[in-house]
C-alpha positions as CSV (number, residue, x, y, z in Angstrom):
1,X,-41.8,35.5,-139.0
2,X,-39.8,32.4,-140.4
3,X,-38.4,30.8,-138.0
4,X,-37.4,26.4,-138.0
5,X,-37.6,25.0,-134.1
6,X,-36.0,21.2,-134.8
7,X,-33.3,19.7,-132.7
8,X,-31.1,18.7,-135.7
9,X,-30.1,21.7,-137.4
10,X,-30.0,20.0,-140.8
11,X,-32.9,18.1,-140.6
12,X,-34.8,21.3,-139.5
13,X,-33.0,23.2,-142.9
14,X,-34.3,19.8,-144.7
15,X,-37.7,20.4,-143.6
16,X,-38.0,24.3,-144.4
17,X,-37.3,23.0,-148.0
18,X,-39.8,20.7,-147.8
19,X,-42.1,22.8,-146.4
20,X,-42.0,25.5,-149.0
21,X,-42.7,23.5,-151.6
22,X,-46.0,22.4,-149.7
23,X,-46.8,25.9,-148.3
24,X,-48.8,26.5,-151.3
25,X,-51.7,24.0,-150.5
26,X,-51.4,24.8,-147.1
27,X,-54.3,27.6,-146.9
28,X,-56.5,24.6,-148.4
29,X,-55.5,22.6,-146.0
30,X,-56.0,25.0,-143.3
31,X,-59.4,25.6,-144.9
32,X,-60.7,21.7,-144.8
33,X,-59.0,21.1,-141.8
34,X,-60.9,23.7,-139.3
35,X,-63.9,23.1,-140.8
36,X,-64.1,19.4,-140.4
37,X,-62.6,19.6,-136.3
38,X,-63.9,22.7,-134.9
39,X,-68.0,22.3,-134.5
40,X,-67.5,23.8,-130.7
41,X,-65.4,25.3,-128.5
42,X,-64.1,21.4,-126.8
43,X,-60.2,21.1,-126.7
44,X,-59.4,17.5,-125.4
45,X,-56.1,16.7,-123.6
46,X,-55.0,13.6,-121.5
47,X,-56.2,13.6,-118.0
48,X,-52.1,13.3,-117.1
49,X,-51.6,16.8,-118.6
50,X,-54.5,18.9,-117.1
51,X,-54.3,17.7,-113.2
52,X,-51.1,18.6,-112.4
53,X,-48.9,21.3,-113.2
54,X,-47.7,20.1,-116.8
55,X,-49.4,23.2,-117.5
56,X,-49.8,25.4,-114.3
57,X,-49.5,28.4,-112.6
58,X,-46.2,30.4,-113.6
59,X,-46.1,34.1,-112.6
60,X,-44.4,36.8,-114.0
61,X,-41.1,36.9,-115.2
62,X,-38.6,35.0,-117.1
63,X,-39.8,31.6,-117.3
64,X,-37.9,29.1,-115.3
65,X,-35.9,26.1,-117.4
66,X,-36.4,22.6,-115.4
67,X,-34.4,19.5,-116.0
68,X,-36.5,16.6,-114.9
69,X,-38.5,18.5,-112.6
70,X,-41.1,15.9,-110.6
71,X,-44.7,16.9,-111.3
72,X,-47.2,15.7,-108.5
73,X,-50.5,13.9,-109.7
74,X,-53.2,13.2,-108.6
75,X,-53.3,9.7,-109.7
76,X,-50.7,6.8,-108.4
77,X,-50.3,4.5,-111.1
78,X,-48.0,6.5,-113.0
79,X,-45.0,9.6,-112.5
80,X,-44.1,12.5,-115.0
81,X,-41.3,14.5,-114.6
82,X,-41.0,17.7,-117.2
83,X,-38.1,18.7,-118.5
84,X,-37.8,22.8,-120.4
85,X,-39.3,26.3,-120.0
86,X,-42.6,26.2,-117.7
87,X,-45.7,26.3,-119.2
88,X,-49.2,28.4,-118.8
89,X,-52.9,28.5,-119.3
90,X,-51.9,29.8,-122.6
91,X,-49.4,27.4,-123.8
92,X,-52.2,24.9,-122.9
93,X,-54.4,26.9,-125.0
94,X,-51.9,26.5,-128.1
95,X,-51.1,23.1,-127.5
96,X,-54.7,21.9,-127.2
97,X,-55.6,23.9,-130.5
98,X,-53.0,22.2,-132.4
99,X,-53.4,18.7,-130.7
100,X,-57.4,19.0,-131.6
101,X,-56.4,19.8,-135.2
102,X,-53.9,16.8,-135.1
103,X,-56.2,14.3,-133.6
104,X,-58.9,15.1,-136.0
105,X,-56.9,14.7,-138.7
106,X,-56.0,11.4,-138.6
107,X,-52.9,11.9,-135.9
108,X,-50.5,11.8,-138.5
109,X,-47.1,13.8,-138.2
110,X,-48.4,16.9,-139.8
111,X,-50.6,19.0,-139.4
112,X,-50.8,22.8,-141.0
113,X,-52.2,26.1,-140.5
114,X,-52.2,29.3,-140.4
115,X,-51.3,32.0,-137.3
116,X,-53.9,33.8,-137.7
117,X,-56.5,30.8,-137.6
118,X,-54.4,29.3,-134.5
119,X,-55.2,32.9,-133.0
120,X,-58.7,32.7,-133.7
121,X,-59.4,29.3,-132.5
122,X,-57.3,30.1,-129.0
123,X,-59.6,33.4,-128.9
124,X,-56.9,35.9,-128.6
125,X,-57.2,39.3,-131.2
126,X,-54.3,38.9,-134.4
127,X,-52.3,42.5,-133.3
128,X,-48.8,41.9,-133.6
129,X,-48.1,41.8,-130.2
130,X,-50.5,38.2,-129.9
131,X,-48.4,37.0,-133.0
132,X,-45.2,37.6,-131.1
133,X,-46.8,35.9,-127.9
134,X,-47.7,33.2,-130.4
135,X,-44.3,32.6,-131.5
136,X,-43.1,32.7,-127.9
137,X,-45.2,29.9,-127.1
138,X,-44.4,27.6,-129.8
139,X,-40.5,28.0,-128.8
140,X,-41.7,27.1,-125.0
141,X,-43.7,24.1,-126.6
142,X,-40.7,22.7,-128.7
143,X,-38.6,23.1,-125.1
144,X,-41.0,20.5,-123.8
145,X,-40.3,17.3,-123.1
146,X,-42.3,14.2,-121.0
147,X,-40.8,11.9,-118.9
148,X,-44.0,8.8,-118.0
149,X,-42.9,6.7,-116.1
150,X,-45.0,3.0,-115.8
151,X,-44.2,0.1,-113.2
152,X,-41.3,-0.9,-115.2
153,X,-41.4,0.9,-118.1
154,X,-40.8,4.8,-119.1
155,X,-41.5,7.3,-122.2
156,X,-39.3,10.0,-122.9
157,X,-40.5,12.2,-126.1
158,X,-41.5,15.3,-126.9
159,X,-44.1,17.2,-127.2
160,X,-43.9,18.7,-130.4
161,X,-41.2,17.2,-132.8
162,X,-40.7,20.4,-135.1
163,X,-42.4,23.9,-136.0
164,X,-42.1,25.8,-139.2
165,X,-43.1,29.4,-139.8
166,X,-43.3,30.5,-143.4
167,X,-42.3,34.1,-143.3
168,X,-44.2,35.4,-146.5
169,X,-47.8,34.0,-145.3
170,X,-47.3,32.6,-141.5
171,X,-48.4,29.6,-142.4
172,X,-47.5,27.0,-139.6
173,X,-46.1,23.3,-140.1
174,X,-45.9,21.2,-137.0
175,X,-44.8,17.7,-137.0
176,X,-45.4,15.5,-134.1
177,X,-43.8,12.3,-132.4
178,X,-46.0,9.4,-134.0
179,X,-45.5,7.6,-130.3
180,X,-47.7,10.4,-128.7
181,X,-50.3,7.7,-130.1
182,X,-49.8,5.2,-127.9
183,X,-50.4,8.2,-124.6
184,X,-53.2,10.4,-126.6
185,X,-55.7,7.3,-127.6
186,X,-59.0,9.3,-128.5
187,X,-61.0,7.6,-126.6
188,X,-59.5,8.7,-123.8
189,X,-59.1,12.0,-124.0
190,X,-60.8,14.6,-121.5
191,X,-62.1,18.0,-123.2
192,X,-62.3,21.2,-121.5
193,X,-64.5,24.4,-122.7
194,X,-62.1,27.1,-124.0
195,X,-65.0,29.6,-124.0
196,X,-65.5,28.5,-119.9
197,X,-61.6,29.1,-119.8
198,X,-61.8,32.8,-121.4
199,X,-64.3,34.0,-119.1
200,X,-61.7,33.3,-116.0
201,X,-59.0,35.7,-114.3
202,X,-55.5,34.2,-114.3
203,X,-53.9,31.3,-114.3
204,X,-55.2,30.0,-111.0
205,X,-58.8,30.0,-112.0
206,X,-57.9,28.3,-115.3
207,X,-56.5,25.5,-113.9
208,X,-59.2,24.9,-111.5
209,X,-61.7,25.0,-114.6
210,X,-60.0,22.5,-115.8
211,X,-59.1,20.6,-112.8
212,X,-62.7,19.8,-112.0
213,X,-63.8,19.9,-115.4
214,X,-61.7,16.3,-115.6
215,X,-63.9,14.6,-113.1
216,X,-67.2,13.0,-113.6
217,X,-70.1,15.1,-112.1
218,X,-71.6,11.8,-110.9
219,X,-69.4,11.9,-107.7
220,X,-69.0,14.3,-105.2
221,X,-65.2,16.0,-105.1
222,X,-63.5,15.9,-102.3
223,X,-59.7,17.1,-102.0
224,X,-57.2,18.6,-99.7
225,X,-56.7,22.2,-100.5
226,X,-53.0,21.4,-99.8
227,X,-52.7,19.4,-102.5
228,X,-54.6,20.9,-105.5
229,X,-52.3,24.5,-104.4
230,X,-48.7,21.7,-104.7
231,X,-50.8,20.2,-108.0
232,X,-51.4,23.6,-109.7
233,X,-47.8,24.7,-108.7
234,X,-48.7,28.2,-107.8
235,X,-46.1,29.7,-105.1
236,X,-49.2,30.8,-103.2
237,X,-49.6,30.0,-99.8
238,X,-52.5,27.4,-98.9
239,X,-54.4,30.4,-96.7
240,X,-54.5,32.7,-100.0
241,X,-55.1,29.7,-102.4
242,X,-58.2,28.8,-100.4
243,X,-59.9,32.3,-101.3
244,X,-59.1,31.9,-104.6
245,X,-60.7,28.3,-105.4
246,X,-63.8,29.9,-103.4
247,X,-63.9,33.0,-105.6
248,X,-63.5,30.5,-108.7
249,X,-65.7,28.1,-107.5
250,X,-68.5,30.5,-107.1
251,X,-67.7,32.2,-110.6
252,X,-68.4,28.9,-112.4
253,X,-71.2,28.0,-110.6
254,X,-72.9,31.5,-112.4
255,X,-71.2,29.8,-115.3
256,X,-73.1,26.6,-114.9
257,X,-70.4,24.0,-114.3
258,X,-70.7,24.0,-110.7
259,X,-73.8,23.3,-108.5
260,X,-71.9,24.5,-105.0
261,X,-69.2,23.7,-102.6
262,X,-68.2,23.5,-99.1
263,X,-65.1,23.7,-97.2
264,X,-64.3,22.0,-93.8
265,X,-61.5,21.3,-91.4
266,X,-60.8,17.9,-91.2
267,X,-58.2,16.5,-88.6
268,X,-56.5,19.9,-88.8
269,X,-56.6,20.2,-92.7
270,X,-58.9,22.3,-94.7
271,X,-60.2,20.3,-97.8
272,X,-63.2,21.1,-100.0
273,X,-66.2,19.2,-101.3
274,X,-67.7,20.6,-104.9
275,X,-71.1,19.6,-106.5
276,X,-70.4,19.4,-110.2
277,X,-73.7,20.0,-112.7
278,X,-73.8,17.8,-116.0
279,X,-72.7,19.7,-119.0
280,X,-72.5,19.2,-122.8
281,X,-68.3,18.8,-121.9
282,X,-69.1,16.3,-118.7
283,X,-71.0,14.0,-121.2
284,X,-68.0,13.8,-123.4
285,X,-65.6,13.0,-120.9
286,X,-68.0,10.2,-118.9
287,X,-67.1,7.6,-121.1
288,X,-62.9,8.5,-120.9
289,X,-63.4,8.4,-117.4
290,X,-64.6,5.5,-117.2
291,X,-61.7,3.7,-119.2
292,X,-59.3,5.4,-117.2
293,X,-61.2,4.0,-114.1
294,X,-60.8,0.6,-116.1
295,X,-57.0,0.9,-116.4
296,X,-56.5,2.1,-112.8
297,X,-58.1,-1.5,-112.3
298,X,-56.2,-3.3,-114.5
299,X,-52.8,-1.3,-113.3
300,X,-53.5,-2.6,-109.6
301,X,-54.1,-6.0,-110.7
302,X,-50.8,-5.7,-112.9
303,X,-48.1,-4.9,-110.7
304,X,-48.0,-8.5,-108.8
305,X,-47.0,-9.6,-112.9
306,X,-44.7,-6.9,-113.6
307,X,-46.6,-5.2,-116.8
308,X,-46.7,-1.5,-117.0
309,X,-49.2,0.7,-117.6
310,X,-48.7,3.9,-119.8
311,X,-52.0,6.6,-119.4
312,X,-54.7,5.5,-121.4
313,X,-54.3,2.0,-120.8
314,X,-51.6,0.9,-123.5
315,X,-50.1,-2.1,-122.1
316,X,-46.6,-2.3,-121.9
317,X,-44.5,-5.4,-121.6
């Protein structure tokens, strides 16, 4: 299974050579690196890549290839548009794996491990048929690209710079953009429970886990059912949405991450209002929330003096 994913054919041919000289440390590595980040089941992402459909709802089929396709958000102090092959509940589940790994390692450009330990730590069996959905996930992931767009300033990257597979062991090497920095600050990243996540049915339910999961339990939540079925980007209709987010509403209320909800018809328009419950995960993400709330602040204050805004609250001149 050696395969090189790098938009530069010689630079990815550079890099395999590299790589196998390094492959031979890289079960140490691997070794040091999952026991010093993974202590629980948390994966932490951006709030900007879990509310919207960055990672949504996709179907069956051949996944569809977008050019600068408009993702709607929640929040309106900033745009994305996403450019490559859609991506799933398990892309997310790769990505956030990897990013973990990456952010608890010091966020350099590296980071290595093996297949079979990037199985285990997304939950998923190590047949041969999970290695190939593996693989096909970290070619969608190297498709992937981020257009954030500020007041007056944008970032185009993406989202994994280069992936090499080492045939002999399966040892993986990922390299990643050093500006995701400046959008995946630490402190301001939101986690989500990937044991909560394997206990749903289908995409739909995933991403509402980790829709609400996002938002402080403190408040009460109140949104259109509308717009979470546009955020999610399920092809559902609203009617059929709506008896899904009741079904996986009341599924993680037995699961202890929601204390109950309610719908109602307001001015013609059915929205819902969900009770969160505190959790070990809700704890984590207080504090992020709170600086996010900060830079939604210092974003509206901001635009009378031209200065953008990138998520997480990097300032941008």
């Amino acid at each position: 299974m050696e395969f090189v994913v790098n938009r530069n054919k010689r630079e990815g041919a550079r890099q395999l050579s590299a790589a196998r000289k390094e492959i031979k440390v890289v079960d140490v590595a691997v070794e040091t690196a999952v026991a010093n980040s993974y202590i629980d089941d948390a994966r932490a992402m951006p709030m900007y890549l879990i509310r919207n459909a960055a990672f949504g709802v996709v179907g069956d089929g051949p996944r569809e290839y977008v050019e600068g396709l408009e993702i709607s958000t929640l929040e309106n102090f900033f745009k994305i548009s996403y450019s490559g092959l859609r991506l799933d509940m398990y892309d997310l589940d790769v990505y956030q794996a990897i990013t973990e790994l990456w952010i608890h390692n010091g966020q350099g450009n590296k980071i290595a491990i093996s297949a079979y330990k990037l199985l285990t730590l997304i939950k998923r069996d190590t047949s041969a048929k999970s290695y190939e959905s593996l693989k096909k996930s970290l070619q969608r992931l190297m498709s992937a690209s981020l257009l954030i767009s500020g007041t007056s300033v944008e970032y185009y990257g993406h989202m994994l710079e280069s992936i090499i597979i080492e045939k002999s062991s399966n040892n993986l090497v990922f390299r990643f953009n050093e500006e995701l920095k400046k959008i995946y600050p630490k402190e301001r990243l939101l986690h989500q429970d990937i044991s909560i996540r394997c206990q749903l049915d289908g995409d739909v339910a995933k991403w509402i886990y980790n829709f609400y999961s996002s938002h402080n339990p403190k408040n009460i939540q109140n949104h259109s059912i509308a717009q979470l079925c546009e955020l999610c980007g399920t092809k559902s209709d609203v009617y059929n949405f709506k008896k899904r987010l009741d079904a996986t509403l009341t599924k993680l209320a037995t699961l202890g991450i929601v204390d109950k909800h309610e719908f109602a018809k307001v001015n013609g328009e059915w929205r819902v209002m969900v009770w969160l419950k505190k959790t070990d995960i809700s704890k984590r993400n207080v504090d992020a929330l709170v600086a996010e709330s900060k830079t939604y602040k210092a974003y509206t204050q901001s635009t009378s003096k031209k200065v953008s805004l990138l998520p997480g609250g990097k300032p941008l001149t």
